[in-house]
Kinemage of the C-alpha trace (Angstrom):
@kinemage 1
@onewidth
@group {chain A} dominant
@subgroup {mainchain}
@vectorlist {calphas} color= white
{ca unk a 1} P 13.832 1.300 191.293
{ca unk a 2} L 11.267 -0.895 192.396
{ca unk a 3} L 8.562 -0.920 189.507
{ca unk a 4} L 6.112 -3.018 191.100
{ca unk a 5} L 6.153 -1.175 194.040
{ca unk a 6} L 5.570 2.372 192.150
{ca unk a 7} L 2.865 0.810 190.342
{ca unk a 8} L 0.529 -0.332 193.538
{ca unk a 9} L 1.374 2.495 195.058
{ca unk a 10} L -0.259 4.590 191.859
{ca unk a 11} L -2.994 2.364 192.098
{ca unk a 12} L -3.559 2.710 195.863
{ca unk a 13} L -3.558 6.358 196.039
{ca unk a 14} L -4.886 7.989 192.331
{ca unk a 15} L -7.588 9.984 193.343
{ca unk a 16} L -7.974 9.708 196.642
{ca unk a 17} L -9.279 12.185 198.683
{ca unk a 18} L -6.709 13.238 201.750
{ca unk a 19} L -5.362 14.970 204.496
{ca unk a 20} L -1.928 15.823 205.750
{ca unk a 21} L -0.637 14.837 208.696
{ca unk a 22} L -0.359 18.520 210.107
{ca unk a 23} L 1.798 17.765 213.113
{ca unk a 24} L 4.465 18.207 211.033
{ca unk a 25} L 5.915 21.297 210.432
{ca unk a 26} L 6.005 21.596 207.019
{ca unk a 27} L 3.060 20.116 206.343
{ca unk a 28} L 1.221 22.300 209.115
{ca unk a 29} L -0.404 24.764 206.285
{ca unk a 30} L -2.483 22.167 204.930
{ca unk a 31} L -4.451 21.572 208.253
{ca unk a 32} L -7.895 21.749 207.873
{ca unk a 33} L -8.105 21.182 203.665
{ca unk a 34} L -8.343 18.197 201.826
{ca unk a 35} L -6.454 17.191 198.782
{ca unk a 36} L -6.437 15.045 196.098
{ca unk a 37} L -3.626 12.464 195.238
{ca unk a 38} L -3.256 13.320 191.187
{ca unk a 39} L -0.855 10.558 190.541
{ca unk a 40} L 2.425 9.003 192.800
{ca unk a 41} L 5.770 9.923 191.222
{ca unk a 42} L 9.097 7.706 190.391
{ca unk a 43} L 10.130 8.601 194.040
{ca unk a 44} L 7.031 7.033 195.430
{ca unk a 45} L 5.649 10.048 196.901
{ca unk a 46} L 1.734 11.422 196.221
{ca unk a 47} L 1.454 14.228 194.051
{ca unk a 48} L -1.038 16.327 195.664
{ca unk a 49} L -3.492 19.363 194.667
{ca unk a 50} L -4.662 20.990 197.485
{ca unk a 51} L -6.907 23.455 195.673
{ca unk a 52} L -4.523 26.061 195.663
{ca unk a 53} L -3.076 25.955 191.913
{ca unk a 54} L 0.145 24.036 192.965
{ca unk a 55} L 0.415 20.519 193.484
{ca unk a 56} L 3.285 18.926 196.160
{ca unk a 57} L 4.732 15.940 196.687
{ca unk a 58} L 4.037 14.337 200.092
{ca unk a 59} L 5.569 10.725 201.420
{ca unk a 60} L 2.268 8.341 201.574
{ca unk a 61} L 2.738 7.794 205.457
{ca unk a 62} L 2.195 11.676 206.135
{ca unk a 63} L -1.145 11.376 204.294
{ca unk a 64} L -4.638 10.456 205.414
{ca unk a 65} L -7.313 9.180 203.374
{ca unk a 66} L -10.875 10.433 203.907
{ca unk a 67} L -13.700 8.630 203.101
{ca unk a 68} L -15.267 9.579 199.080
{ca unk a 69} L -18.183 10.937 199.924
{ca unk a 70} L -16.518 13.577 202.345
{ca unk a 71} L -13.946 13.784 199.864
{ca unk a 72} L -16.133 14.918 197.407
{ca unk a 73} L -18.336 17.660 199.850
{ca unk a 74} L -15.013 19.111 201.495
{ca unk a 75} L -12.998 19.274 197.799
{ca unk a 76} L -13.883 22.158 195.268
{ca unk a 77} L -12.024 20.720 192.048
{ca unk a 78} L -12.741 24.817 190.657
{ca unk a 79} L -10.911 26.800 193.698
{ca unk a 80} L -7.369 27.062 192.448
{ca unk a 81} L -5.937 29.119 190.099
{ca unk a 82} L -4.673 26.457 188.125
{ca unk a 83} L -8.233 26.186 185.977
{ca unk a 84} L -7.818 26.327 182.022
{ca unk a 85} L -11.102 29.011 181.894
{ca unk a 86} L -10.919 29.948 186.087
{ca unk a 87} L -14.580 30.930 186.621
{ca unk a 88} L -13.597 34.612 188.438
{ca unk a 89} L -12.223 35.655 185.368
{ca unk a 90} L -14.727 37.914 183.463
């Protein structure tokens, strides 16, 4: 395990704002949405929330980053399920 490695890699990509690469296949449902890169696990892969209430782990050279500020008008940090209080519950 390179330690160093996970460690700029966590430092690289901790809350960025990215896209998939959606010509792959199993990436091809994220097309279109922009995530955010939570942390970077021991296996050096992103760990992604895509506003859905899960969060995946995707290899760093299948992601894109996207500029903050686009980030931040294309993101809704409140759209998953995954909220401690969601706001649609009454």
């Amino acid at each position: 395990m390179d330690w160093n490695l996970n460690l700029r890699l966590k430092q690289e990509w901790t809350d960025q704002f990215v896209e998939a690469d959606s010509s792959r296949p199993e990436l091809k449902r994220f097309e279109g949405i922009v995530g955010r890169v939570v942390t970077v696990n021991m296996n050096n892969k992103c760990i992604v929330d895509f506003q859905d209430g899960a969060w995946y782990d995707i290899d760093p050279a299948f992601l894109r980053k996207i500029p903050k500020e686009e980030g931040q008008k294309r993101y809704n940090s409140k759209a998953n399920s995954a909220q401690p209080i969601p706001a649609r519950q009454s």
